[in-house]
C-alpha positions as CSV (number, residue, x, y, z in Angstrom):
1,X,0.0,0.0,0.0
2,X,2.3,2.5,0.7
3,X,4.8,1.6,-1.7
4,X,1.7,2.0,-4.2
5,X,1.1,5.4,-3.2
6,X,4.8,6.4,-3.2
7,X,5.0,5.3,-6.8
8,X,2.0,7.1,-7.8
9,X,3.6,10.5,-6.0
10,X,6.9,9.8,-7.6
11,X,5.5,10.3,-11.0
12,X,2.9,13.0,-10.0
13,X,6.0,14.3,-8.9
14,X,7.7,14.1,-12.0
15,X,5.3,15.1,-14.4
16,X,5.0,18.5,-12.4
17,X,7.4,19.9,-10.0
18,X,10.4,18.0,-12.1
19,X,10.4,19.4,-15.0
20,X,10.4,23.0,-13.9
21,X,14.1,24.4,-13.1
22,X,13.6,25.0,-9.8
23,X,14.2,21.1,-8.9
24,X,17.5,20.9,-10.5
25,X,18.5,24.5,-8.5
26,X,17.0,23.3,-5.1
27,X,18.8,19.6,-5.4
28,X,22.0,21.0,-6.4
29,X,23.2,22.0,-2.8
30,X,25.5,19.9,-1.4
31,X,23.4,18.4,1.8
32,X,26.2,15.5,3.0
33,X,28.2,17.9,4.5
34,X,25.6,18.1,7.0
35,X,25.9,14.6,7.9
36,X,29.8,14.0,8.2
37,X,30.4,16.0,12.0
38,X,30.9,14.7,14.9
39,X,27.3,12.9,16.3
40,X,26.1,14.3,19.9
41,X,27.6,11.4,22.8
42,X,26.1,10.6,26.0
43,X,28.2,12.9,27.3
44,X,26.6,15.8,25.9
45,X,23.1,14.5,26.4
46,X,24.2,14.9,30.3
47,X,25.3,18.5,29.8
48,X,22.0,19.2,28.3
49,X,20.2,17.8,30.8
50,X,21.7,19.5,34.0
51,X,21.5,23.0,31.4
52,X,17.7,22.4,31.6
53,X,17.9,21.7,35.6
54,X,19.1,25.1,35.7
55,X,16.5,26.8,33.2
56,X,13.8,24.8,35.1
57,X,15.1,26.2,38.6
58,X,15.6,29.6,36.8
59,X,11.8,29.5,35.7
60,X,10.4,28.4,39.4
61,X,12.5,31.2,40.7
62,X,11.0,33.4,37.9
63,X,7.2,32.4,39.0
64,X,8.1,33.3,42.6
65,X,8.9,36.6,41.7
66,X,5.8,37.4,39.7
67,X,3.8,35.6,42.1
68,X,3.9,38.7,44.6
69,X,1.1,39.8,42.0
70,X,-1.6,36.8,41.6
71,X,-3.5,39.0,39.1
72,X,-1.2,38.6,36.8
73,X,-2.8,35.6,36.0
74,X,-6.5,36.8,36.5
75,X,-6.0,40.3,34.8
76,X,-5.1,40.7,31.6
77,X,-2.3,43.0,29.5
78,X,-0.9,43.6,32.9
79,X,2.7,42.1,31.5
80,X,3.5,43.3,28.0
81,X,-0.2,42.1,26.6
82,X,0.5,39.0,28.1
83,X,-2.9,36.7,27.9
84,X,-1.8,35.0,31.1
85,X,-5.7,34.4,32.0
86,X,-6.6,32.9,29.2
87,X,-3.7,30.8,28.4
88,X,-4.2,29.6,32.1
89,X,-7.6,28.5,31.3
90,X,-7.1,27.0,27.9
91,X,-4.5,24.2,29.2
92,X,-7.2,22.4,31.1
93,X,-10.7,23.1,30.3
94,X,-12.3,22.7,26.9
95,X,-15.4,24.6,27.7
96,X,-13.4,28.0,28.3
97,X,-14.4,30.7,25.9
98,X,-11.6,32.5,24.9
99,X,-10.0,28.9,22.6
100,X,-11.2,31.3,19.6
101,X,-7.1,32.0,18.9
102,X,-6.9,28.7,17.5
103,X,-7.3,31.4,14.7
104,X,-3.8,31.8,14.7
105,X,-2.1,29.0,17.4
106,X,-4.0,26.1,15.2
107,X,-3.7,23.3,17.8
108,X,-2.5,24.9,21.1
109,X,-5.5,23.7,22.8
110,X,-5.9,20.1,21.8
111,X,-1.8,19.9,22.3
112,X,-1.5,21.1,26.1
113,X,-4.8,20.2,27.2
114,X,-3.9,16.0,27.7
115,X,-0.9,17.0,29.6
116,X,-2.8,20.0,32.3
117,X,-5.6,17.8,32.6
118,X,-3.5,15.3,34.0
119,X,-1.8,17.3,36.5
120,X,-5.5,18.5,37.4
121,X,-6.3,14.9,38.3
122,X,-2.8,14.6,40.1
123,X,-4.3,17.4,42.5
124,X,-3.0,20.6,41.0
125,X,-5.1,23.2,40.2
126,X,-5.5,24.8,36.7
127,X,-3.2,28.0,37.3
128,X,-0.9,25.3,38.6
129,X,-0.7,22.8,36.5
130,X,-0.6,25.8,33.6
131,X,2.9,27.1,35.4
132,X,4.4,23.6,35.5
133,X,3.9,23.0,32.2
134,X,5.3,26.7,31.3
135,X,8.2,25.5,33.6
136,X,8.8,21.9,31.7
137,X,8.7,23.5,29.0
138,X,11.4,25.9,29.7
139,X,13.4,23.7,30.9
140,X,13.2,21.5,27.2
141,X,14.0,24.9,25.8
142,X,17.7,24.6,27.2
143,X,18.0,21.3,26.8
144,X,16.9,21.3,23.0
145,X,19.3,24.9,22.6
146,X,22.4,23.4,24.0
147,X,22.2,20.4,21.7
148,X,21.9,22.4,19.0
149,X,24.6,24.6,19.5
150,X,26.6,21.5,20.6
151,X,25.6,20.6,16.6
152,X,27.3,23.8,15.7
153,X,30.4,23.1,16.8
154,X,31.2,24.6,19.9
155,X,33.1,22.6,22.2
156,X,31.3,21.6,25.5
157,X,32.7,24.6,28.0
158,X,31.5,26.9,25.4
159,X,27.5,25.1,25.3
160,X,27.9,26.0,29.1
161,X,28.1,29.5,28.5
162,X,26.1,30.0,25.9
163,X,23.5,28.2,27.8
164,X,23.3,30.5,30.1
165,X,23.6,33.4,28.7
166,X,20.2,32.2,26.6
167,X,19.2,31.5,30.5
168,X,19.9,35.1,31.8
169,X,18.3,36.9,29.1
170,X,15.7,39.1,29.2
171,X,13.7,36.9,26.8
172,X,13.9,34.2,28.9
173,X,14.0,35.6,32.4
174,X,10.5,37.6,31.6
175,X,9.0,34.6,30.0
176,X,9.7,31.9,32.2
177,X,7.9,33.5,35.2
178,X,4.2,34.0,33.3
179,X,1.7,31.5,32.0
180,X,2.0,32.4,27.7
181,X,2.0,30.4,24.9
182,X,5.5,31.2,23.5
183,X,7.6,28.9,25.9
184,X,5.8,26.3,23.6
185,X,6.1,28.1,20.4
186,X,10.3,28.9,21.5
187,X,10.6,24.9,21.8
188,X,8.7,24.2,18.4
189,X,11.3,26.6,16.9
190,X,14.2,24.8,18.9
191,X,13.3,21.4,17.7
192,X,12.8,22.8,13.8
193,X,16.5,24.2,14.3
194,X,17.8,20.7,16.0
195,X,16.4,18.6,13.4
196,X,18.2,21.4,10.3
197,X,21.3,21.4,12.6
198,X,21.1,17.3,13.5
199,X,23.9,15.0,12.0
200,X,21.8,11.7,10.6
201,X,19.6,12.3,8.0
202,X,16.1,11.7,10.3
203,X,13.1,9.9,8.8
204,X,10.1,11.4,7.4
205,X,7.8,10.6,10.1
206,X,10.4,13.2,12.8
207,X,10.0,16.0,9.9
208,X,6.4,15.4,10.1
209,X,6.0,16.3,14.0
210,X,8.1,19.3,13.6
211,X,5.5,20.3,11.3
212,X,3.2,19.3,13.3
213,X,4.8,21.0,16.4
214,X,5.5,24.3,14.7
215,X,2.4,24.7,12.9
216,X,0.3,23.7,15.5
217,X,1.8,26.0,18.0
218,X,1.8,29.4,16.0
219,X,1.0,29.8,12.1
220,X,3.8,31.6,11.6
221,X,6.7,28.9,13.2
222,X,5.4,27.0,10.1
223,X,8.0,28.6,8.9
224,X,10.9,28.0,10.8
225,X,9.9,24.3,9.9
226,X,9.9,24.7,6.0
227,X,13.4,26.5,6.2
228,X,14.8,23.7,8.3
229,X,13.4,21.0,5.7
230,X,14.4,23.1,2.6
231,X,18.4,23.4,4.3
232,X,18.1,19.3,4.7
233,X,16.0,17.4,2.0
234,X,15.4,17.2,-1.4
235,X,12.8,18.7,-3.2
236,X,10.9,15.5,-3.3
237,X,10.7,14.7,0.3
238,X,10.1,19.0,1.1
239,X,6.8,18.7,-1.2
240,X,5.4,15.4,0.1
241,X,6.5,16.4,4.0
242,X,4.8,19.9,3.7
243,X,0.9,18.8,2.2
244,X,1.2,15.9,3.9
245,X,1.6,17.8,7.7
246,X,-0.6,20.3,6.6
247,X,-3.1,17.7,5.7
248,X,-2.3,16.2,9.2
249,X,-2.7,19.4,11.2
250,X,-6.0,20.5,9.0
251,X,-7.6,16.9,10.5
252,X,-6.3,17.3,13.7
253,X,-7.5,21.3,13.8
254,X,-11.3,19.6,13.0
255,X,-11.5,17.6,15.5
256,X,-10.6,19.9,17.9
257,X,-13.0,22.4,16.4
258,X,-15.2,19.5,17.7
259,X,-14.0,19.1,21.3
260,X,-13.2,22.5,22.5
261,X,-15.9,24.9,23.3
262,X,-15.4,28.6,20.5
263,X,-12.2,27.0,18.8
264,X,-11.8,28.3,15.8
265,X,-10.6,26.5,12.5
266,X,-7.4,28.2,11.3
267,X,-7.6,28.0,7.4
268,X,-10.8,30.1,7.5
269,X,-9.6,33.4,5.6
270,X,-12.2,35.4,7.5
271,X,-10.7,34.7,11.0
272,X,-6.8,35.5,9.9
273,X,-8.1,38.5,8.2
274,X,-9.1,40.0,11.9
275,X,-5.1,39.8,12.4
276,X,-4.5,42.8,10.6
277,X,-5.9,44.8,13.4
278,X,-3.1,44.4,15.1
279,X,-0.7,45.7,12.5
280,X,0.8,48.5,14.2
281,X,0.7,50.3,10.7
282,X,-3.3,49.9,11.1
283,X,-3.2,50.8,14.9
284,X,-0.9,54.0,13.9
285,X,-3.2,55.1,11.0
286,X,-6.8,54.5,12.8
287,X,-5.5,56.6,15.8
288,X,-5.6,53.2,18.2
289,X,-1.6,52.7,18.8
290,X,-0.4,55.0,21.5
291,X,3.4,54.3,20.8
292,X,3.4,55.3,17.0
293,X,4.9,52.7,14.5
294,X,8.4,52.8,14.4
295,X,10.0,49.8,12.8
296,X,13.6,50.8,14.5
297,X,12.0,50.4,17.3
298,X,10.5,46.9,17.0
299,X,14.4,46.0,15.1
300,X,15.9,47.2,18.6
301,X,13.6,45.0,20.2
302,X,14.4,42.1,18.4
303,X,18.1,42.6,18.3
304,X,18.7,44.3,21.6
305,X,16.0,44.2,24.3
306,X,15.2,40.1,23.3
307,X,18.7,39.8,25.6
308,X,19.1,42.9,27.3
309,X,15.8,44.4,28.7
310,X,14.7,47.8,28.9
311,X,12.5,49.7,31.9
312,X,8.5,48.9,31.1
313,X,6.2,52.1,31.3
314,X,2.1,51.9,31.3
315,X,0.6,53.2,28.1
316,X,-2.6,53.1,27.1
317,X,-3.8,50.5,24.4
318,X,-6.3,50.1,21.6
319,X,-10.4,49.7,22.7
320,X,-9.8,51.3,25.8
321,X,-7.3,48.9,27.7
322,X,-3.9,49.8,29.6
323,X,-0.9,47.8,28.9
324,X,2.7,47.5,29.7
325,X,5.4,48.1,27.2
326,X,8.9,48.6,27.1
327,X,9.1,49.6,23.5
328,X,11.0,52.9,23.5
329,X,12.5,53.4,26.9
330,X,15.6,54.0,27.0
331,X,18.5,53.0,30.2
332,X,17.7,53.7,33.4
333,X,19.6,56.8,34.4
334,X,22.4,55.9,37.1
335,X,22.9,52.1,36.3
336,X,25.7,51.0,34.7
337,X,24.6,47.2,34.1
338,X,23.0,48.1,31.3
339,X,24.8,49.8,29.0
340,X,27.8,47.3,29.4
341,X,25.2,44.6,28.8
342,X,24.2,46.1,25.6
343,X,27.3,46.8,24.2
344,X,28.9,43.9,25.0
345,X,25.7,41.8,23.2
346,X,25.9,43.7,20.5
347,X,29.7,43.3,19.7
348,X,29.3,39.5,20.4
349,X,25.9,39.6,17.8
350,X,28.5,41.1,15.3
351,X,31.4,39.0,15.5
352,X,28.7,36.0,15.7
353,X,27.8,37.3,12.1
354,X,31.5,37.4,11.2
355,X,32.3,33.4,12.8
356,X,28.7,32.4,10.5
357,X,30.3,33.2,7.6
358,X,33.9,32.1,8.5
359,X,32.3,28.4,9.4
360,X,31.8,27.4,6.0
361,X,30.8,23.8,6.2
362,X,27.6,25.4,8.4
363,X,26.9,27.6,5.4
364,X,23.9,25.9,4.5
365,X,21.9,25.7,7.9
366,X,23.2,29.4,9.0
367,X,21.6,30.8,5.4
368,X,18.6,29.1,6.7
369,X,19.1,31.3,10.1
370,X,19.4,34.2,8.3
371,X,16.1,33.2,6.4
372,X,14.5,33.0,10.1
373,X,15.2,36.3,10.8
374,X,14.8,37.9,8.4
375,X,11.3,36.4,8.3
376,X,10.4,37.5,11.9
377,X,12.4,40.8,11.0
378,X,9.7,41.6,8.4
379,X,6.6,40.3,10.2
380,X,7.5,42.0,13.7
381,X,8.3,45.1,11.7
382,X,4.4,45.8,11.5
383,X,3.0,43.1,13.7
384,X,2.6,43.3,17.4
385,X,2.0,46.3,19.8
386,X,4.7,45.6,22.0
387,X,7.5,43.3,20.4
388,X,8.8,42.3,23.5
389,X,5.5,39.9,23.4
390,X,7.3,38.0,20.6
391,X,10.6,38.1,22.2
392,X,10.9,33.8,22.8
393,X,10.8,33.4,19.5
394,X,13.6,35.8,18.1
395,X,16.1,34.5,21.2
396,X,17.0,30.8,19.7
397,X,18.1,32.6,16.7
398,X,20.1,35.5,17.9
399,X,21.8,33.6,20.7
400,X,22.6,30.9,17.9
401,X,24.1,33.8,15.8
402,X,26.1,34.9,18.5
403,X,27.5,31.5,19.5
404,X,29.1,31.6,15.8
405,X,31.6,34.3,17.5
406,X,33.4,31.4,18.4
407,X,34.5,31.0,15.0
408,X,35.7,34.4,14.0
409,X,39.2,35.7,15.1
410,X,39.7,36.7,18.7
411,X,37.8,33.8,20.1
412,X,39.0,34.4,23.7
413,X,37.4,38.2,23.0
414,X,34.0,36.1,22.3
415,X,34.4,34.5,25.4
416,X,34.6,37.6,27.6
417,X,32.0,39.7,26.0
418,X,29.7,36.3,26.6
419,X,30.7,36.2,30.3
420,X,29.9,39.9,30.3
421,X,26.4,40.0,28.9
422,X,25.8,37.0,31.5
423,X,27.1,39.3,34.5
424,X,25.6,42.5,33.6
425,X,22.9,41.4,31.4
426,X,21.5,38.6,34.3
427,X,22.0,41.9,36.9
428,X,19.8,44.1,34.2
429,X,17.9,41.3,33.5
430,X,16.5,40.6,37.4
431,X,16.2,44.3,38.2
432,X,13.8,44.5,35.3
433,X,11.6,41.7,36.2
434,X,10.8,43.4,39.0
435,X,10.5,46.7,38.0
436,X,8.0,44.6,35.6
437,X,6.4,43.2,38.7
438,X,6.0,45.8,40.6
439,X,4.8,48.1,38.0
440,X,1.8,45.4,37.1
441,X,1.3,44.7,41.1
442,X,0.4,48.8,41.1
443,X,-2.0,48.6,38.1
444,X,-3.8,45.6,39.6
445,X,-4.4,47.9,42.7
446,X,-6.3,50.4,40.6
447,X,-10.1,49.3,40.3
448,X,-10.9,51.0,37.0
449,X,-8.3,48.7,35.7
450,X,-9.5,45.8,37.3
451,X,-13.1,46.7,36.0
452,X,-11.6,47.3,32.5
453,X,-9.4,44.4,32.1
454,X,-10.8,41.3,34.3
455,X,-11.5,38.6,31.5
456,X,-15.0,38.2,33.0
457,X,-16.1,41.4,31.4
458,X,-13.5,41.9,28.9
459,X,-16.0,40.6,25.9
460,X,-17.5,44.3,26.9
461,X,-14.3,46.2,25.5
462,X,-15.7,49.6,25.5
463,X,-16.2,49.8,29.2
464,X,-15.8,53.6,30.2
465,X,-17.0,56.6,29.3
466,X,-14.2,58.7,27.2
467,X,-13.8,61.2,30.6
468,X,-13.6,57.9,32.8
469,X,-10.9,56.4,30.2
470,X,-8.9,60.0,30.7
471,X,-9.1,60.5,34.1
472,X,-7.7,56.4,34.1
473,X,-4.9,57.2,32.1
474,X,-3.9,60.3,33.7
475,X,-3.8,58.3,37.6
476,X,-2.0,55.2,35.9
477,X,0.4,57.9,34.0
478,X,0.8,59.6,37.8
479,X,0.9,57.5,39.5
480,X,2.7,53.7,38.3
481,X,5.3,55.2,36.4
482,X,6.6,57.1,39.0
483,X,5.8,55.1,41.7
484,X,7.5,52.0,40.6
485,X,11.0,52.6,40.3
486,X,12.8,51.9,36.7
């Protein structure tokens, strides 16, 4: 049977894709390189494993931090638009509401839900059982990172470091502490760039979960997966892989259409249209976006604040609700962490560019890097109020980039600036968290906000009258931004 069917794709195959040019360009690349380095030992399965020991213990630290304020979790867009609440609910109930952003995270629900529902019968409650799974899940993001980067090249002491320093960044340290869909959407990513960066050539059925993984998460990590299958298989195997996952997760997406109460089915063009409303070119030109568009700003946030954070400030967002954001302040004034922090990431980021292109038996999977992000450097251009929101995804790839350093002269200098963006950055790093914590603990205080932003009555977005909504704004503006300390 399936022998019949492959012979019957190899000459569909044949009689279309094969005779255009495009097969003959994409099957020239030389793809055995990839699979002549030195295989992962136990050795290095060990040193992954106590690297995701630490992020796990860096992430329960993180939650006890942002626990001081439980409505983080029961208000919403106190942290950075953060859907804490609902993400909460969606990992162990199918009969919540808000599973409509299946629009856009096509199989979130039906992929969490078997694993919270079983901590719920262990005893845990559902904001518990949703932390320990954002805390498993941060661990497997260290574990899956240092393997990969172990894939790179980099000998073992140097996995260490790098390891931490994805550990100490802002990205992670911010993230790790806050019930959110992107610590599952950072380890779809990682396992797309293990599988491009992995020494045996893997079956189909592995490329078929990343797919599934990736896609299912987030629509747009789909991506990260086709780049990572373009970099390691022929055209054949890309085209069959691809329709056949999508096939996979359209099935998959029905049934949970089926099971869980308002999910939404994510091929429906009328759903991913809505997502345009939170272009911040749309936002900007009806009026709604506070902040103003500024692409450098989202490029700094990408590049910059994903490892080195910045002070967050309340702003006022679109319908009528208050936010956090950290999307154009600048460093504190008297604290010296930071700037070092910065600079020291930055030179690293640049000589990580100059090692890439210097490592030229990694050419192949580090063009597909460059594909990555310059993919979520277009998107996050325009997409997203506060870019920060995004920031898990962006940190695999520019602490992979980074790690290339290693490879361009002045290694030991590599070495040092790492160490430094751990020091200073991880010192930055904690002060922001809770800066971040107490600024949302002061908004939580505030009833109007708790009136306008409790997910009870959020489905009522215009909430205030426009004097109300002012007077808001002006006691959130006087009062939490100087209040909380930057």
């Amino acid at each position: 049977m399936i022998s019949a069917v492959q012979n019957r794709y190899d000459k569909l195959f044949d009689a279309t894709f094969g005779r255009l040019g495009i097969a003959g360009l994409w099957d020239r690349f030389d793809r055995t390189i990839l699979s002549s380095r030195q295989m992962l030992v136990r050795s290095d399965i060990v040193i992954a494993l106590l690297l995701g020991l630490t992020g796990m213990l860096a992430s329960i630290w993180a939650f006890s931090q942002t626990g001081r304020v439980p409505e983080l979790h029961t208000i919403a867009d106190l942290w950075m638009t953060a859907d804490a609440p609902r993400y909460a609910e969606n990992m162990v109930t199918t009969t919540d509401t808000t599973h409509h952003r299946t629009s856009v995270h096509p199989l979130f629900s039906i992929l969490l839900f078997p694993f919270g529902t079983l901590l719920t019968a262990l005893g845990a409650d559902s904001l518990t059982a949703a932390k320990v799974l954002v805390v498993a899940a941060m661990a497997a993001n260290v574990t899956m990172f240092s393997l990969t980067i172990r894939l790179l090249g980099l000998p073992r002491p140097l996995v260490g470091i790098f390891s931490l320093l994805f550990i100490a960044s802002s990205a992670f340290m911010h993230w790790s502490g806050i019930v959110e869909s992107y610590p599952f959407s950072c380890l779809s990513i990682l396992v797309a760039l293990f599988m491009m960066f992995r020494v045996n050539k893997a079956h189909w059925g592995w490329w078929v979960l990343v797919n599934v993984l990736t896609l299912g998460i987030l629509i747009t990590n789909w991506m990260f997966a086709l780049i990572a299958m373009a970099v390691r298989l022929n055209l054949k195997q890309f085209v069959a892989i691809t329709v056949s996952s999508f096939a996979l997760v359209v099935c998959l997406a029905v049934i949970q259409n089926a099971i869980f109460e308002k999910a939404v089915l994510f091929f429906n063009p009328h759903t991913l249209t809505r997502e345009t409303q939170y272009f911040q070119t749309s936002l900007a030109a009806e009026g709604l976006y506070h902040e103003g568009w500024r692409p450098s700003a989202n490029l700094r946030s990408i590049y910059v604040t994903t490892v080195v954070g910045m002070p967050a400030y309340v702003v006022p967002e679109k319908f009528q609700r208050i936010t956090t954001s950290n999307q154009n302040s600048t460093f504190p004034e008297g604290e010296i962490a930071p700037p070092i922090a910065a600079a020291a990431w930055v030179l690293l980021f640049l000589m990580g560019v100059w090692g890439a292109v210097r490592r030229k038996e990694m050419h192949l999977p580090m063009i597909g890097i460059s594909l990555m992000l310059l993919f979520q450097s277009a998107l996050h251009t325009i997409y997203g109020e506060v870019t920060s929101l995004y920031a898990l995804n962006f940190l695999p790839l520019v602490v992979i980039v980074a790690a290339c350093a290693w490879f361009a002269p002045l290694r030991q200098a590599s070495v040092a600036l790492a160490c430094a963006v751990i020091v200073f950055g991880g010192m930055n790093n904690e002060r922001r968290l809770q800066q971040y914590t107490d600024l949302a603990g002061c908004m939580a205080e505030i009833e109007l906000v708790q009136r306008l932003q409790t997910w009870e009555i959020a489905k009522d977005e215009f909430l205030l009258e426009p004097e109300e909504y002012e007077a808001l704004k002006v006691d959130l503006h006087g009062l939490c931004n100087t209040k909380t300390p930057s």
